[in-house]
C-alpha positions as CSV (number, residue, x, y, z in Angstrom):
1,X,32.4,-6.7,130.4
2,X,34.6,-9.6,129.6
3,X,33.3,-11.7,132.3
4,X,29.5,-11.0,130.8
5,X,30.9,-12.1,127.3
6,X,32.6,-15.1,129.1
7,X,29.3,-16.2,130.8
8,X,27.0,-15.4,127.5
9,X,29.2,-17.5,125.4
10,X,28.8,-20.6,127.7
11,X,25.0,-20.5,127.7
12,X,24.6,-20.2,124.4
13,X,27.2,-23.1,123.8
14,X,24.4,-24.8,126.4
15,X,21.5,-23.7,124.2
16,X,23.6,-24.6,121.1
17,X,23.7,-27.9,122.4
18,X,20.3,-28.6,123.7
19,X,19.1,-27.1,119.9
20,X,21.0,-30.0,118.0
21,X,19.6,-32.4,120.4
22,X,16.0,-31.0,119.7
23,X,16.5,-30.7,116.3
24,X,16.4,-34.5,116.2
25,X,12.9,-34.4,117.3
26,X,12.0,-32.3,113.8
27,X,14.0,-35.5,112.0
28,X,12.1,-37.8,114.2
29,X,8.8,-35.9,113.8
30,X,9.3,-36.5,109.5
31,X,10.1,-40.3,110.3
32,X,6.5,-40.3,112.2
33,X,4.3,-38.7,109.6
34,X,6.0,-40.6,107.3
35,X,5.4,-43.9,108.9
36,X,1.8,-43.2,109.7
37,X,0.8,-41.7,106.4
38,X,2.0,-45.5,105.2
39,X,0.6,-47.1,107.5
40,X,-2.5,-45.6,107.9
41,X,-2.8,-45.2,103.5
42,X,-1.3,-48.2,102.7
43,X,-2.6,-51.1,104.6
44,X,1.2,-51.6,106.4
45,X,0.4,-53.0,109.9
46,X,1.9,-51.2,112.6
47,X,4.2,-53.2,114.6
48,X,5.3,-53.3,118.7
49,X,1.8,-52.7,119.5
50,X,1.2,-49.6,118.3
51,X,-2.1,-47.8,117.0
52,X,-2.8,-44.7,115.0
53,X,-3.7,-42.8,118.0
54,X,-0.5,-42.8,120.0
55,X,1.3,-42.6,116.5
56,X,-0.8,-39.0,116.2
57,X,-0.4,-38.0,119.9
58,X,3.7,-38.8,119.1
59,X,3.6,-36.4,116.4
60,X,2.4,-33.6,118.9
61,X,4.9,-34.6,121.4
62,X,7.4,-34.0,118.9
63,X,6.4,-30.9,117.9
64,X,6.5,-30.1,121.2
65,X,9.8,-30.8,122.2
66,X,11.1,-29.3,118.8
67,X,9.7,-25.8,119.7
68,X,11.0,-26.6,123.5
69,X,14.7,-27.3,123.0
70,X,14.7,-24.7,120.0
71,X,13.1,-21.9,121.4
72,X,16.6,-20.2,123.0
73,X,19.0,-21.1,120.2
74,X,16.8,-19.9,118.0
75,X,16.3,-16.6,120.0
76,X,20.5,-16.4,120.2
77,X,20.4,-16.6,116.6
78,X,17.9,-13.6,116.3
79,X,15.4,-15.9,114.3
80,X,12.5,-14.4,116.0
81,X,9.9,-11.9,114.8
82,X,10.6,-8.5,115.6
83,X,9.0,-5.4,114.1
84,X,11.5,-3.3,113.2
85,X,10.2,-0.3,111.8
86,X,11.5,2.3,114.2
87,X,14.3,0.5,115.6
88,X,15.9,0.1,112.0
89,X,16.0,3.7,112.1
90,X,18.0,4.4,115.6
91,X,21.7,4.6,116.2
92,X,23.3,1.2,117.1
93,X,23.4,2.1,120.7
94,X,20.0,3.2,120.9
95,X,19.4,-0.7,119.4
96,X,21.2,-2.1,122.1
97,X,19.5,-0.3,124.6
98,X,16.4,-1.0,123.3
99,X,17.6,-5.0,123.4
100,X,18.4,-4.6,127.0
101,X,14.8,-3.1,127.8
102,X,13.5,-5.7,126.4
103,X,15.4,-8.3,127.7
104,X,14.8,-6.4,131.1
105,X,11.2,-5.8,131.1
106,X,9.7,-8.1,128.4
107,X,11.4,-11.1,127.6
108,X,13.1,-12.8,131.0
109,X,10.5,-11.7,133.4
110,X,7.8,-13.2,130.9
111,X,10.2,-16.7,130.9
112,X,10.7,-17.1,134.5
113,X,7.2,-16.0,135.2
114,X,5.6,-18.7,132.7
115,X,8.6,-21.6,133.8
116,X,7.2,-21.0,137.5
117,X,3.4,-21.2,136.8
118,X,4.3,-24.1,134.2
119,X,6.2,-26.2,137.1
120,X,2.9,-26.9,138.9
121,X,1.4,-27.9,135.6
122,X,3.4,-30.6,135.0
123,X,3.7,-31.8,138.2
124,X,-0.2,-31.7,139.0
125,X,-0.1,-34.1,135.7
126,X,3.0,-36.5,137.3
127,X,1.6,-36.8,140.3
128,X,-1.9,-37.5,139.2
129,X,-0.5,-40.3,136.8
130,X,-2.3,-38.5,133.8
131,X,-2.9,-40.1,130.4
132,X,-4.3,-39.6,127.2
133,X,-7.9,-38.7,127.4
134,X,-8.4,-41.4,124.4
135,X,-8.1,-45.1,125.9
136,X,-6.0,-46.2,123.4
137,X,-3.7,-43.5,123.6
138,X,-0.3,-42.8,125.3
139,X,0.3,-42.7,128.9
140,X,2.5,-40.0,130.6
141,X,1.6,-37.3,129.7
142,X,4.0,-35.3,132.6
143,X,6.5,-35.8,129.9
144,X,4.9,-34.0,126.9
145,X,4.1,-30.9,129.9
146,X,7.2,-31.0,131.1
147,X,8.6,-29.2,128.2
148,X,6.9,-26.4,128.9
149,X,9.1,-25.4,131.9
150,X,12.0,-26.3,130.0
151,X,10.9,-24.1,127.2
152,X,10.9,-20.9,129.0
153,X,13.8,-21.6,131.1
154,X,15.3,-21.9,127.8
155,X,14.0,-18.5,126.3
156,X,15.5,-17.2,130.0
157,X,18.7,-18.4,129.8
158,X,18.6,-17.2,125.8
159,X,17.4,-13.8,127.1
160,X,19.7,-13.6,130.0
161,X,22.9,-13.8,127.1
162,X,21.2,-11.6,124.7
163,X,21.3,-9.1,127.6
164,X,24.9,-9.9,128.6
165,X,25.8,-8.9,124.9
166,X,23.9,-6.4,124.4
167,X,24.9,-4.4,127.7
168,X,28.4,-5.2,126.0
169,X,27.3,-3.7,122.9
170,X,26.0,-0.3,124.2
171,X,29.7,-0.1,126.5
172,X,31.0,-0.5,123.6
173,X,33.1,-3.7,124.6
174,X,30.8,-6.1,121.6
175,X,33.1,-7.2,119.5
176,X,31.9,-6.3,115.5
177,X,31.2,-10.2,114.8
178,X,28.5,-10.6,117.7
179,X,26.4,-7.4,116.7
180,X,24.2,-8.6,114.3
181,X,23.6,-12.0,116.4
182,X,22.6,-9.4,119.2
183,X,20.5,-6.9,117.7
184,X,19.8,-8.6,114.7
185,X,19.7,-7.8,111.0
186,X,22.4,-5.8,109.1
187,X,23.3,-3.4,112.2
């Protein structure tokens, strides 16, 4: 169980890492909107050859990327939706069980199914070249796709250490501190 524990605490130390990173694309999205409501409202010419379109298509890239490198530290932190009106109601183990079914069945074949099929979306779009459908828009648009296989291999690698811990949890071997980050809520 230890080596589970071991090998769940390094990937979420990974997706720990790649949140803060993608949590500068939400401060970077703010700078955005704020620059183009000013410019756009205000009159203030946009410099380095820039025009409201790509300025708009940036803010959806950053959203983009935001959700993408978020997506599995903020299912490690249990800040997804989950409807818990039976499972607040079962014994702790039955929660962890539950938790690894759903890993199991739902959540990491749904991830490594969706990074697969994604794969060949972005790299239809990279090897095409592909661009903004407007003219004046932004080119390279393989980069905004590619964060869709990087979002589910995120949420796999997030689902994979959720099941790590919670296979702990329902040996027994979870230590007290990590079962609320594993089966969410008060326990």
């Amino acid at each position: 169980m230890q080596s589970l524990l071991t090998v769940s605490a390094i990937i979420d130390r990974v997706l720990a890492t790649i949140g803060r990173i993608g949590a500068w694309a939400g401060f970077l999205l703010v700078v955005v909107v704020c620059y183009d409501v000013v410019t756009r409202y205000f009159g203030v010419p946009k410099p380095f050859g820039l025009n409201s379109t790509q300025i708009q298509e940036s803010e959806y890239w950053l959203h983009a990327y935001l959700f993408s490198l978020l997506i599995g530290y903020a299912y490690i932190r249990q800040a997804h939706v989950r409807i818990d009106l039976i499972r607040d109601r079962v014994a702790l183990k039955s929660k962890f069980l539950i938790e690894i079914l759903g890993c199991l069945f739902f959540c990491i074949p749904y991830a490594i199914l969706t990074a697969y099929l994604s794969v060949g979306y972005f790299m239809q779009s990279f090897s095409s070249g592909e661009a903004s459908k407007s003219v004046i828009g932004l080119s390279h648009i393989w980069l905004l796709k590619l964060s869709m296989p990087i979002m589910f291999t995120l949420l796999a690698l997030a689902g994979i250490s959720v099941l790590f811990k919670a296979i702990a949890g329902y040996a027994g071997a979870l230590p007290d501190e990590m079962v609320a980050e594993t089966v969410g809520g008060d326990h």
